[in-house]
C-alpha positions as CSV (number, residue, x, y, z in Angstrom):
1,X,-17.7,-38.4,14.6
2,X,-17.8,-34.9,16.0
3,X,-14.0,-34.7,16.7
4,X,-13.1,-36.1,13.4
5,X,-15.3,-33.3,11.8
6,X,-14.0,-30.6,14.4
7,X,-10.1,-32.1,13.2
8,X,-10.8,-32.6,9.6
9,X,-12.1,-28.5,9.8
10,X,-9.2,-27.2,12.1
11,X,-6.2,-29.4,9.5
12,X,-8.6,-27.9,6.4
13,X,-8.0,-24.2,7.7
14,X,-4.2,-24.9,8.6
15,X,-3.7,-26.0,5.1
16,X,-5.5,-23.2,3.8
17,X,-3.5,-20.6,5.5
18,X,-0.2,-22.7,4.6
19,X,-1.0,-22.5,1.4
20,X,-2.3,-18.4,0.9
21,X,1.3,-17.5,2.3
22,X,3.6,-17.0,-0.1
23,X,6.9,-15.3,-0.4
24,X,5.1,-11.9,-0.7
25,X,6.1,-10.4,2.8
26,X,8.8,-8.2,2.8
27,X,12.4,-10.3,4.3
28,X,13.5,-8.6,7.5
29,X,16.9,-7.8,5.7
30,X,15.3,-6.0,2.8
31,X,13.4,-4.0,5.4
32,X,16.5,-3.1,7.5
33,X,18.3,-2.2,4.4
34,X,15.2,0.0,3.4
35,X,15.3,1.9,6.8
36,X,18.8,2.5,6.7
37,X,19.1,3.8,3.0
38,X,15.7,5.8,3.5
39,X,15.5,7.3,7.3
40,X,12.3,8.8,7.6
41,X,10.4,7.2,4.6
42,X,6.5,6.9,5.0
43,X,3.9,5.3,3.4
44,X,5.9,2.4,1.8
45,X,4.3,0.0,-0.5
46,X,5.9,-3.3,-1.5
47,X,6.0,-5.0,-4.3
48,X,7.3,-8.6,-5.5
49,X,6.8,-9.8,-8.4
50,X,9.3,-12.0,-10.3
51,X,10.4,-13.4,-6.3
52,X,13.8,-12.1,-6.9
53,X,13.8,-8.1,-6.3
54,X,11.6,-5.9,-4.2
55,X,10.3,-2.5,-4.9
56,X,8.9,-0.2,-2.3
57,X,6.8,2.9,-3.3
58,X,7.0,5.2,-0.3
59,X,7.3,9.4,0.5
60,X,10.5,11.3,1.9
61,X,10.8,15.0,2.4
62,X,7.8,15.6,0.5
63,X,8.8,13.7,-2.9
64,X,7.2,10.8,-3.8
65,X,10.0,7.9,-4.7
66,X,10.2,4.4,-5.8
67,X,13.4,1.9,-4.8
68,X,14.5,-1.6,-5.7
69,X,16.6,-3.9,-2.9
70,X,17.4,-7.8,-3.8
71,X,16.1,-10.6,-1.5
72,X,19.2,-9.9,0.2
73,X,18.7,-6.3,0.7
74,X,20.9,-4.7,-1.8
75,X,19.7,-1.8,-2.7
76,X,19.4,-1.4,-6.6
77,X,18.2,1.7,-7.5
78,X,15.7,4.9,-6.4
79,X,14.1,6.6,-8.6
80,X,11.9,10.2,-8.9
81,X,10.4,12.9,-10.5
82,X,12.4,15.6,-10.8
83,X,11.0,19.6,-11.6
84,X,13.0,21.8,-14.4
85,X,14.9,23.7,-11.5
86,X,16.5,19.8,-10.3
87,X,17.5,19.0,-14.1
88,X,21.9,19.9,-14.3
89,X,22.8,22.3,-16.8
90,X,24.6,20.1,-18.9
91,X,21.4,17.9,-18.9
92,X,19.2,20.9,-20.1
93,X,22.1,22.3,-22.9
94,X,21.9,18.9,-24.4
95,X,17.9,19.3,-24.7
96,X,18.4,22.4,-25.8
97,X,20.9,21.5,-28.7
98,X,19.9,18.0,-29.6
99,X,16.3,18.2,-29.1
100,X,15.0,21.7,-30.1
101,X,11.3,22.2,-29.9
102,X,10.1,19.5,-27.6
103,X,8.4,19.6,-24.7
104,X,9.7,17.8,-21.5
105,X,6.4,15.9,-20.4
106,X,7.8,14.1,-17.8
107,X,11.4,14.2,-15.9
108,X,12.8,11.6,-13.5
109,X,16.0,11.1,-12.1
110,X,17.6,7.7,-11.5
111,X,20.7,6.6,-9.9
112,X,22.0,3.1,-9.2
113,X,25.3,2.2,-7.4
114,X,27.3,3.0,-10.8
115,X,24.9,5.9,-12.4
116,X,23.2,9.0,-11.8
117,X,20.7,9.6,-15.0
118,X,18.0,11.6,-15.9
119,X,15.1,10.7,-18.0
120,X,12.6,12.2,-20.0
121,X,9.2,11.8,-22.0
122,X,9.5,14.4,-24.7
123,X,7.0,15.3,-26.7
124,X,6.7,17.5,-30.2
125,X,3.6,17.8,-31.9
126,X,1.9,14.3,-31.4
127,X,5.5,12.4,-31.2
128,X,6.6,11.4,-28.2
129,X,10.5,10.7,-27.5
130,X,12.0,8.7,-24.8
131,X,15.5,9.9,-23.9
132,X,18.2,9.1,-21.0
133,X,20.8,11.6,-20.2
134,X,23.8,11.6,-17.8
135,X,25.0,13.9,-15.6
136,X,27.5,15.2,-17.8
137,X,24.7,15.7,-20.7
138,X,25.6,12.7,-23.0
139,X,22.3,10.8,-24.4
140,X,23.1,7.6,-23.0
141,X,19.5,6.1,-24.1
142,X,16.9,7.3,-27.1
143,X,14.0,6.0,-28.5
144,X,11.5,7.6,-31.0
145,X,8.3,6.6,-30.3
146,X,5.6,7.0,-33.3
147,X,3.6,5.1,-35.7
148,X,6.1,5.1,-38.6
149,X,9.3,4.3,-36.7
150,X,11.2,3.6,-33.8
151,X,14.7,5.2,-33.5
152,X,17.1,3.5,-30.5
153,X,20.1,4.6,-29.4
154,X,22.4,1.7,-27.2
155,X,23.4,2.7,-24.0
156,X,26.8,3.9,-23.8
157,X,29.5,3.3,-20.6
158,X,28.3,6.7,-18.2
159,X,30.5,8.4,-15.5
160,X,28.9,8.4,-12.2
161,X,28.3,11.7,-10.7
162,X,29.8,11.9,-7.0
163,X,27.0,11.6,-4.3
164,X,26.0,13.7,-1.8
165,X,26.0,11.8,1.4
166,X,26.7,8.9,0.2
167,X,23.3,7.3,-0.6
């Protein structure tokens, strides 16, 4: 009677633990991938949520950045804030022209295997816009965020910017 309790606890606990694991740790391949795209990356934080892409939150050369790889380890896309002195000139002339009197609250770049963008939470008065720009300072995404109405612009083919480096 003992042993059957001392089994019937140890097979409890196995199932237990087979059960809590779940596809939530990071696939060796993803990880490679990761340390290859990002040498010298710290502090990465993973994410999975939909089981089909992963997400790391992480810090290189003092910028905090966030990147998406597939179960395969494709990468995806990285994306970060960027200050005023990072935005291109083009980027900022088109600010300038098509959206006089806002405020950029918030500026990140983006760049997947096809695009390098740039986007930004504008804001004028209590109205906050939503814009995407290229490289080459075409609005490639807008949307007018206030109580009365919503304005969006589709997303138009963009250039890609050639990369530094590669990455």
């Amino acid at each position: 009677m003992k042993h059957l309790l001392v089994m019937t606890t140890v097979l409890a606990f196995l199932c237990f633990s087979a059960y809590g694991q779940t596809s939530k740790e990071v696939p060796p391949i993803v990880k490679a991938a990761f340390a290859k795209k990002f040498p010298g990356a710290t502090d990465a934080k993973w994410n999975n949520e939909d089981n089909k892409d992963w997400g790391a939150e992480f810090k290189l050369n003092g910028k905090d950045l966030s990147a998406n790889f597939d179960n395969k380890g494709m990468w995806a896309k990285t994306k970060y804030q960027i200050d005023s002195k990072e935005i291109p000139e083009a980027v900022n002339n088109t600010i300038k022209k098509d959206f006089s009197g806002y405020k950029i609250e918030k500026s990140e770049m983006t760049e997947s295997k096809d695009t390098k963008v740039y986007d930004f939470v504008l804001e004028k008065a209590k109205e906050k816009i939503e814009v995407v720009i290229a490289h080459d300072g075409k609005v490639v995404k807008k949307e007018a965020k206030s109580e009365s109405k919503a304005i969006k612009v589709e997303p138009k083919a963009v250039k890609t910017e050639p990369k530094a480096g590669g990455k």
